[in-house]
C-alpha positions in Angstrom: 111.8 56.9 72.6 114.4 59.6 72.4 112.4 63.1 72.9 112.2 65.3 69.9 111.6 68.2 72.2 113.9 69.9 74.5 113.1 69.3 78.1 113.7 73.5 78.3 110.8 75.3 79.4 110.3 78.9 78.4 108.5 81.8 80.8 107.9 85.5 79.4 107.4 87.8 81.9 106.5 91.7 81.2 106.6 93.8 84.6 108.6 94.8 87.3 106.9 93.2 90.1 107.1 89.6 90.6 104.7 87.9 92.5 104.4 84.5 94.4 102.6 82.5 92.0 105.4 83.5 89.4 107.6 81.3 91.1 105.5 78.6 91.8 104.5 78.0 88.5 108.5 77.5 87.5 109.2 75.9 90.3 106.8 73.1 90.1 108.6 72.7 86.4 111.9 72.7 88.4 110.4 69.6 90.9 108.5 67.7 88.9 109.9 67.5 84.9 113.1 65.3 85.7 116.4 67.3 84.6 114.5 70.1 83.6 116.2 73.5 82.4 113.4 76.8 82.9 114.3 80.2 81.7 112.5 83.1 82.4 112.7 85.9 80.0 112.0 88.6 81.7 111.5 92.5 80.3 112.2 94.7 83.6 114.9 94.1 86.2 114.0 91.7 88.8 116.9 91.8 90.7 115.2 93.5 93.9 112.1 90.7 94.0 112.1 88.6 96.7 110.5 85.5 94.6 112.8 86.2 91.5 115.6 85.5 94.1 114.5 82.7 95.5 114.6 80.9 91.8 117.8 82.3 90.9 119.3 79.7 93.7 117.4 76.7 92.0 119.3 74.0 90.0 117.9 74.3 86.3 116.7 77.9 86.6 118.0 81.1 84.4 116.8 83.8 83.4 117.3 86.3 80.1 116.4 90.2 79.8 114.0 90.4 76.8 114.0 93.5 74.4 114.0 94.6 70.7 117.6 93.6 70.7 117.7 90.6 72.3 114.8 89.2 70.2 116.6 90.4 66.6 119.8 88.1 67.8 117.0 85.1 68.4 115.6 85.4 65.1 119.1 85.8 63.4 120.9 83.4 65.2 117.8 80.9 64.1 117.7 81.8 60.3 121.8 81.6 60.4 121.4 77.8 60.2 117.2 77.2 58.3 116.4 78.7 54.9 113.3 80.2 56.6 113.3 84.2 56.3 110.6 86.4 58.3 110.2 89.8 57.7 112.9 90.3 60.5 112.5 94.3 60.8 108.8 94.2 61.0 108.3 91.3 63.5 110.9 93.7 65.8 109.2 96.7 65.3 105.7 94.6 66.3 107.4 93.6 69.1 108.5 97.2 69.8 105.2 98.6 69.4 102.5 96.7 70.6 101.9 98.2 74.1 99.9 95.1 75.9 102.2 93.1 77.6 100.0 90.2 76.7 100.2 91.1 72.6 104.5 91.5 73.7 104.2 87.8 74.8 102.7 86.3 72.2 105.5 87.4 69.8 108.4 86.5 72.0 106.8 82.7 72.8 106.6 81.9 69.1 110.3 83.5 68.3 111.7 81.8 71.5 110.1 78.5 70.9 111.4 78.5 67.0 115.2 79.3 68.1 115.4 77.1 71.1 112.4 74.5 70.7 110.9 73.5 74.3 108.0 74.2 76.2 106.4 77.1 76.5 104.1 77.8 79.9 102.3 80.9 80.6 102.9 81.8 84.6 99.4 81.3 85.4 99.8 77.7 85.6 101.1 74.7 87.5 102.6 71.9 86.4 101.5 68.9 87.9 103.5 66.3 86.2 106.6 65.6 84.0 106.0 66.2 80.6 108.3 63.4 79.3 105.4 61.6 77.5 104.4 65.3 76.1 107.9 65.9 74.4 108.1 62.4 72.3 106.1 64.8 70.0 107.5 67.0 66.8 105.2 69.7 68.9 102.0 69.7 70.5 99.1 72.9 71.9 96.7 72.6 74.5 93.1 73.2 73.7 90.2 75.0 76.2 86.6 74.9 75.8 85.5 78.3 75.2 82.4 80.3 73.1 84.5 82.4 71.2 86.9 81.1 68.8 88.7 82.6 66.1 85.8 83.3 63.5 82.8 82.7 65.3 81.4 86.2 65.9 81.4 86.4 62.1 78.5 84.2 62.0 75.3 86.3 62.9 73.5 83.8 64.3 75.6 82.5 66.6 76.7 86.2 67.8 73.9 86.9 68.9 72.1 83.7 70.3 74.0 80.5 70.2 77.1 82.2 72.1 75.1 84.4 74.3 73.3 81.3 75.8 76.2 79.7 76.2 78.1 82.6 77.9 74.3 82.4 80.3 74.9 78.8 81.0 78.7 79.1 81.7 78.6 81.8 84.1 75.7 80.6 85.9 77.7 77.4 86.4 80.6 79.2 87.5 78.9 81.0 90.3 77.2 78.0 92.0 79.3 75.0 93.3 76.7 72.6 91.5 78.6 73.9 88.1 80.8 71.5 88.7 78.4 68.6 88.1 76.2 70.6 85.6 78.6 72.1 83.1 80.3 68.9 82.5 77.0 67.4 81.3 77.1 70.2 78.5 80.9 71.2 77.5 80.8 69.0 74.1 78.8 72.0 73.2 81.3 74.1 73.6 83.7 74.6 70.9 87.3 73.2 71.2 90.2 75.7 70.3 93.8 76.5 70.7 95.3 78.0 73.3 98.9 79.2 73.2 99.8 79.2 76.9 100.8 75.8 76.8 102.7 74.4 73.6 105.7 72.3 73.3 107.8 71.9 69.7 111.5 71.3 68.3 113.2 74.0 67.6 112.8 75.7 64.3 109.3 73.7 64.0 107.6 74.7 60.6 104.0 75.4 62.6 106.1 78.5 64.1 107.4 79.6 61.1 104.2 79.6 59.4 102.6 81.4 62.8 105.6 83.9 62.5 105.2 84.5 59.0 101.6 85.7 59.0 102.6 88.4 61.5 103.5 90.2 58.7 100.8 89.9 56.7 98.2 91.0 59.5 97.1 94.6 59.5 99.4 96.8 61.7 96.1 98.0 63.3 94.9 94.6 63.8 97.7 93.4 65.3 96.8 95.2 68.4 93.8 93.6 69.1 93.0 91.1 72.0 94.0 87.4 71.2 95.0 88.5 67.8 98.6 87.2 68.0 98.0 84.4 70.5 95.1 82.4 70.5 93.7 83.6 67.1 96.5 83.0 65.8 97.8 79.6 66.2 93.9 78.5 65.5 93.8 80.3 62.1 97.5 78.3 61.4 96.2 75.0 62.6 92.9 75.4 60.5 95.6 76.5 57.4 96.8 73.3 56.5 96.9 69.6 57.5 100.0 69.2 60.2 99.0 66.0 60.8 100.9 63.7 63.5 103.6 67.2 63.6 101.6 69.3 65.4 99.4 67.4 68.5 95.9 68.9 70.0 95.4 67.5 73.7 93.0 67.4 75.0 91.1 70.0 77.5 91.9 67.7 80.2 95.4 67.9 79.5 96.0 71.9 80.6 92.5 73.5 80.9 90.6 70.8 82.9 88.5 73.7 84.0 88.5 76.4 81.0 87.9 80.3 81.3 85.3 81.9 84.0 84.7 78.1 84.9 88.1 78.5 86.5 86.9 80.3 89.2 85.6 77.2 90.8 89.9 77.2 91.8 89.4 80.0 94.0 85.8 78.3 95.4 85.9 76.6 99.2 85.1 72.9 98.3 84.1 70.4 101.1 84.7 67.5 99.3 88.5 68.9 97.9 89.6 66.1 97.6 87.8 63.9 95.7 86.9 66.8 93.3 90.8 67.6 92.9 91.0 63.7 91.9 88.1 63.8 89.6 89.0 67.1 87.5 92.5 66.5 88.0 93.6 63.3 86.9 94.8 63.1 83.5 96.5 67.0 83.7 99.7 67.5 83.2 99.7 71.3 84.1 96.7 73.6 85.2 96.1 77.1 83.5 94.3 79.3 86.1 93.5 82.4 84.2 95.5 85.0 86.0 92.7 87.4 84.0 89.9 86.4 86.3 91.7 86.1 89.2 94.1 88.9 91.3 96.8 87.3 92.9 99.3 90.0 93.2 99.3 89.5 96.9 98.6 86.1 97.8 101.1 84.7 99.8 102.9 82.1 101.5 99.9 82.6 105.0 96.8 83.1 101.9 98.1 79.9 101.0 98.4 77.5 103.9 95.3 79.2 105.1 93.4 77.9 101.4 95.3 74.7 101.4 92.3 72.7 102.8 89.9 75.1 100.9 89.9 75.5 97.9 91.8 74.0 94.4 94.3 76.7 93.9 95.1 76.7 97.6 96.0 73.0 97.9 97.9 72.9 94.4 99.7 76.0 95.7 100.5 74.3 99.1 101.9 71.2 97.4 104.4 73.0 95.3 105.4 74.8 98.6 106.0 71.6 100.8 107.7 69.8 97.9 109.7 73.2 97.8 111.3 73.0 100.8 112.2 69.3 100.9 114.4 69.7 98.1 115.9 73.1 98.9 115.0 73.8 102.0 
């Protein structure tokens, strides 16, 4: 089947430091998604990082500056040739004015994704394997198990007991390597919901323009709040209508085999690595680490080799490394 979306994968990037795991995360795209294209749009000049270097030498790799300007011509150059119209001005001066770099992102994926079509990856995560299969789709978004989703603190009840015993049992599975056993017994429980870091869809894909267009309609106040344009978001379009076959949910498995705070169990020494990294790992075609519970500024090329026999993170990170260097040296 011919693939209806672009085997381009999109990375925003907010910051003028530019760690290790950055370039990890594209270059496992670069190795392992056949004839892949990755651009990084990028908001600071990188030209003095080490890491950023190193990818500017690797077939399939370019990189974009990102600003006001350079997300206007996106968003014109995409309406020039669909009958959509967005409130152009104000999704430019949302960009412009949200300070989070995480609130920045959110905007930029959903314009970049409806001019270019492709797939979008945060750089907390790895891919593992091509996403071929994935991109057969009209468009498709990962979904996490989490306690939290868009709406749920509304409801009183569950405020204030269902998803406080639920944030109990999580982190207490998190902490102790028997969570690993234990929490799978009881994620059904857990709701299943969006989660923008990893989507794929053609370009101009009416689930974007429909994410796009509610921008606008969102409280500029509001706007600023955490997971307001990102995760909210996309789960308050999806619950909007019926997209039917257009628009595919995967499966946890697929991104977020292990989902937020229980991803610390990456960072955990294992004895059995192995078997565990077969186990959780299986069916994923990329892993989202959650850069937010986890401080990787530093880790290097020696944290890594010296984790590779250790711990999840450490022997995905190792694998990217040696693959690295027998294709470019």
């Amino acid at each position: 089947m011919t693939s209806r979306i672009p085997n381009h994968f999109h990375f925003v990037w907010l910051g003028s430091r530019f760690p290790l795991v950055n370039q990890l995360a594209i270059e496992s795209v670069l190795l392992r998604c056949e004839g892949a294209k990755a651009t990084l749009w990028h908001t600071d000049d990188l030209s003095s990082e080490t890491e950023f270097d190193v990818l500017r030498r690797r077939p399939g790799f370019f990189a974009q500056r990102l600003d006001a300007r350079r997300l206007r011509d996106e968003l014109e150059a995409a309406s020039a040739v669909d009958e959509t119209r967005f409130d152009l001005e104000d999704l430019v001066a949302t960009f412009e004015a949200l300070t989070e770099p995480a609130g920045r992102a959110n905007v930029a994926r959903l314009v970049i994704l409806w001019r270019h079509g492709g797939v979008y990856l945060d750089l907390d995560t790895l891919t593992l394997r091509d996403f071929a299969a994935l991109r057969e789709h009209r468009g498709f978004i990962g979904r996490e198990r989490i306690i939290w989703p868009h709406g749920s603190r509304d409801r009183l009840l569950y405020r204030l007991v269902t998803g406080q015993l639920m944030g109990l049992a999580r982190n207490t599975c998190a902490r102790w390597r028997v969570g690993l056993r234990v929490f799978p017994k009881m994620e059904g429980a857990y709701p299943l919901a969006l989660n923008n870091a990893m989507m794929g869809f053609e370009p101009r894909h009416p689930f974007l323009a429909e994410a796009l267009g509610r921008i606008s309609e969102i409280d500029t106040e509001e706007r600023r709040r955490r997971y307001r344009l990102g995760t909210h978001l996309v789960q308050e379009v999806m619950r909007g209508r019926d997209w039917g076959l257009s628009v595919r949910r995967l499966p946890p498995g697929a991104c977020y085999p292990l989902g937020p705070v229980m991803s610390r169990h990456y960072f955990t020494p294992l004895a059995d690595l192995g078997r565990v990294a077969d186990r959780l790992l299986g069916s994923s075609t990329a892993v989202h680490w959650y850069a937010s519970l986890a401080e990787l500024s530093t880790f290097d090329q020696a944290a890594i080799e010296g984790d590779a026999d250790r711990t999840l993170f450490g022997r995905l990170c190792a694998a990217v490394l040696a693959e690295s260097a027998a294709e470019w040296g």
